[in-house]
Phi, psi and omega in degrees: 000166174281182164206143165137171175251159211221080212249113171298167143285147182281153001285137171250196140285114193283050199234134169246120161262064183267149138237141180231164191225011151214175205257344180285336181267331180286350184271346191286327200288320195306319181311316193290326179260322136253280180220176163290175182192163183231137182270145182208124179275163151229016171293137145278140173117203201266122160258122156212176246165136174200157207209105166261118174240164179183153231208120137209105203106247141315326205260078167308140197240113197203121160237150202254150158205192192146160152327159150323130171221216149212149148244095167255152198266065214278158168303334183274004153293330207276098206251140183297030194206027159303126161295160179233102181271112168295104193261137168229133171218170165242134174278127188271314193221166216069190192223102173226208193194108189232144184237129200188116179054053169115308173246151162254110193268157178226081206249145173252189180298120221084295192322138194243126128215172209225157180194164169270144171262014182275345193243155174276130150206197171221136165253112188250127171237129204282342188226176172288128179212183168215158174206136166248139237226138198207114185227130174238126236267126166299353150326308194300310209255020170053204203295008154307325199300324171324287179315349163296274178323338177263001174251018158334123152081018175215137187298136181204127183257167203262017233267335209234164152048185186309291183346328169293343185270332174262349156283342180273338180301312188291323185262329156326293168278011144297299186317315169274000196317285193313002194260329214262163212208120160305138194174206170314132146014343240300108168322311196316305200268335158314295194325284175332311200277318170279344176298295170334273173321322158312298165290326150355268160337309213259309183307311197282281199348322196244019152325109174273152180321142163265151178287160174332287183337285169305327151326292166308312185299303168299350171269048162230345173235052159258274188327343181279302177314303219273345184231005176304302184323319184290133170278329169317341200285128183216209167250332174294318186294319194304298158278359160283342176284316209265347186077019184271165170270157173281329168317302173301322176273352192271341189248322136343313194235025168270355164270007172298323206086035147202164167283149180300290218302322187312309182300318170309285205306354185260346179286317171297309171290004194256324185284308198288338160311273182328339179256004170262008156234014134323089153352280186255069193226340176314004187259354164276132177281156208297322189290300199301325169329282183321315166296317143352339228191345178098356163220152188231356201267002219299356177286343177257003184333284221307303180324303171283328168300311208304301211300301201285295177238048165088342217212149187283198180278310186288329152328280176301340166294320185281327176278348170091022202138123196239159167232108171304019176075184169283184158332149156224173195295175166089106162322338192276000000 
């Protein structure tokens, strides 16, 4: 793939257009559009990435995708003459997990959450994804910001209520990025830039605290996410990591509607899909995947794909493409 950036003469397009093939050229596009980050991929196989960005006013608008990764804001990124950004974004496709003052948010596809670029954080996106990542200068949100700033790093859908009117906002500008266009000033784009920060404002702002309960659960199926290569990996090692009872945890995670062990295993099965129909993961066998992922069991591989998603493992090598289904339980 290529890298770089791609720009008219003016008035032009306010469009920054990159793709990069290693994390050192996506964190430099990312710098320029969101904040510095340092990228560490985590897919075996070919990493890539691409960053459409565009501005109106203040308010910046960028949707990023790419391989699996981490993107962290570490303290020695944070320089004192930094904007200080309110980042808010929703994930359209995929699985991440940002972490920031503390708390951990754990999100799926529809899901808002919002961190600062004055503070350290992380983003882990566990799969192939898109986000459209929307930063507003904390100046902008007036006496909101505090109550802002304590709402860091908590998940929130879009799915329901007034909130759906700020997922639909987001993905219209994902839909338009490549439309807005540099030149003169525009009253147009002040409006747009207040709207935004309104709905911000209106979406976050009333956000409740999360309770313990919720808390644990997303960091146990973050800790899950991070850890499926371990074959070790059970429910019993899961609550001796959380300091938990498996009784407790098992009551933790009982309004997703599924058991942790369920979840783990489809989870597992969903990455060995996805790396038998990786080019270039073909030179690998179906067994070396599977260990990859965390299963030693490969004589029932085919068997447990057929059950999950319809189709064995040399099925799904040969056609080039599996369907993961409908919603499944666990949000994550």
């Amino acid at each position: 793939m290529s890298s770089g950036t791609v720009a008219g003469s003016a008035p032009a397009r306010l469009v920054a257009v990159a793709e990069a093939d290693d994390g050192d050229r996506f964190a430099a596009h990312l710098a320029r559009s969101l904040a510095p980050l340092r990228v560490r991929p985590l897919a075996d196989g070919t990493f890539h990435s691409s960053v459409r960005s565009a501005a109106a006013g203040e308010v910046g608008v960028s949707v990023v995708s790419g391989s699996p990764c981490v993107l962290t804001r570490s303290p020695g990124l944070i320089e004192p003459d930094d904007p200080d950004l309110l980042t808010v974004a929703l994930l359209r496709t995929g699985r991440a997990g940002v972490t920031q003052d503390g708390r951990h948010g754990l999100l799926g596809p529809g899901d808002l959450v919002n961190y600062v670029t004055s503070r350290p954080y992380e983003v882990t996106f566990w799969e192939p994804y898109e986000a459209v990542v929307v930063t507003v200068p904390v100046a902008a949100l007036g006496s909101h910001a505090d109550a802002l700033a304590g709402r860091t790093a908590v998940a929130v859908g879009t799915d329901h209520g007034p909130r759906d009117v700020v997922g639909a906002l987001f993905e219209g500008l994902a839909a338009k990025v490549d439309a807005c266009t540099l030149g003169a000033a525009s009253r147009s784009k002040e409006y747009l830039a207040d709207a935004i920060v309104s709905l911000v404002i209106a979406e976050l702002v009333d956000i409740a605290p999360q309770g313990a309960g919720d808390d644990l659960a997303d960091r146990v199926l973050a800790h899950c996410l991070a850890s499926l290569s371990d074959p070790g990996l059970t429910v019993e090692s899961v609550a001796r990591a959380h300091g938990v009872s498996v009784r407790y945890l098992h009551k933790v995670l009982a309004p997703t509607g599924s058991t942790l062990s369920a979840w783990i295993r489809r989870q597992r099965l969903e990455r060995v899909c996805r790396d038998l129909v990786d080019e270039s993961l073909h030179g690998r066998t179906a067994a070396a995947i599977a260990a990859r992922w965390g299963i030693t069991d490969t004589e029932h591989l085919s068997r447990a794909l057929k059950a999950e998603f319809g189709m064995t493992a040399g099925e799904i090598r040969r056609s080039g493409r599996w369907d993961r289904g409908g919603p499944r339980p666990l949000r994550a």
